[in-house]
C-alpha angles and dihedrals in degrees: 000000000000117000094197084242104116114178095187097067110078113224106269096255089222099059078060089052121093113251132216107248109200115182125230097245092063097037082061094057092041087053089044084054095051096039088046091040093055132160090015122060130274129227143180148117134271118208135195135193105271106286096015129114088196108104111223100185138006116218106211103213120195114248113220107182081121085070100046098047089046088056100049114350094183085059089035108035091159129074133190085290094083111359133052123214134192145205093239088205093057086048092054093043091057104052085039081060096044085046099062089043087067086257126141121210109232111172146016106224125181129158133253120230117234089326131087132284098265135133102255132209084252103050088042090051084058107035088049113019113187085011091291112116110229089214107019097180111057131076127245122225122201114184114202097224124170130176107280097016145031113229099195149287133259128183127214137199140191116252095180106282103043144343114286140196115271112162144347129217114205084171084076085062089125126168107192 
């Protein structure tokens, strides 16, 4: 008789592992900013109460690759397409605000044109240059949208030698 208790088997570690809870609410204005946004990528930051892994609000920032590359596109090769972008004073302006809410900043998202939700090269060349991670403790979201769906969302985060795979979110499977 089996009893469903099967002691060979270790406990998988990541059902142990706090998860990232993101209400619906907040998913659906996430998937309103990359839809809006395309075909250029979408970025922003999601925020929680201080100890918490429950977002409690999404910040929508402007990406403005577009600017840059129009400026000097040798400096700048990329546009909106495929880099984000952000007023780094807006950015601080917002988690100073959080800040002051009692809120805690918890991840960097932006959204992938018509390719997976992976950490890329790229994102990894800017979100740790010379292997050093400008901001170690957060997550970092990366939403698949395409032109007339969202696949999905995944979140990484940095372990010390690169950003891993922490988490993936199939409630963000979205058509327009």
């Amino acid at each position: 008789m089996d009893s469903g208790n099967d002691m060979t088997n270790p406990v998988d570690s990541s059902i142990l592992r706090p998860m990232i809870e993101i209400p619906e609410a907040v998913v659906a204005q996430m998937q309103e900013q990359a839809f809006a946004g395309y075909p250029g990528e979408c970025c922003g930051l999601l925020f929680v109460e201080p100890g918490s892994l429950r977002v409690i609000r999404c910040v929508p920032l402007e990406n403005i690759a577009d600017r840059f590359h129009a400026l000097d596109p040798v400096e700048y090769p990329r546009t909106s397409r495929d880099a984000f972008m952000v007023n780094e004073v807006k950015l601080s302006k917002a988690v100073k605000e959080a800040e002051a809410a009692g809120e805690q900043w918890l991840a960097f998202y932006h959204s992938h044109i018509d390719c997976g939700a992976y950490f890329s090269a790229e994102d990894r060349k800017y979100a740790a240059p010379n292997n050093e991670p400008i901001y170690p403790d957060l997550y970092q979201m990366v939403i698949e949208t395409h032109a007339d769906r969202i696949v999905e969302a995944k979140v990484f985060r940095w372990d010390g030698k690169d950003f891993a795979l922490e988490q993936s979110f199939p409630e963000f499977a979205r058509k327009r």
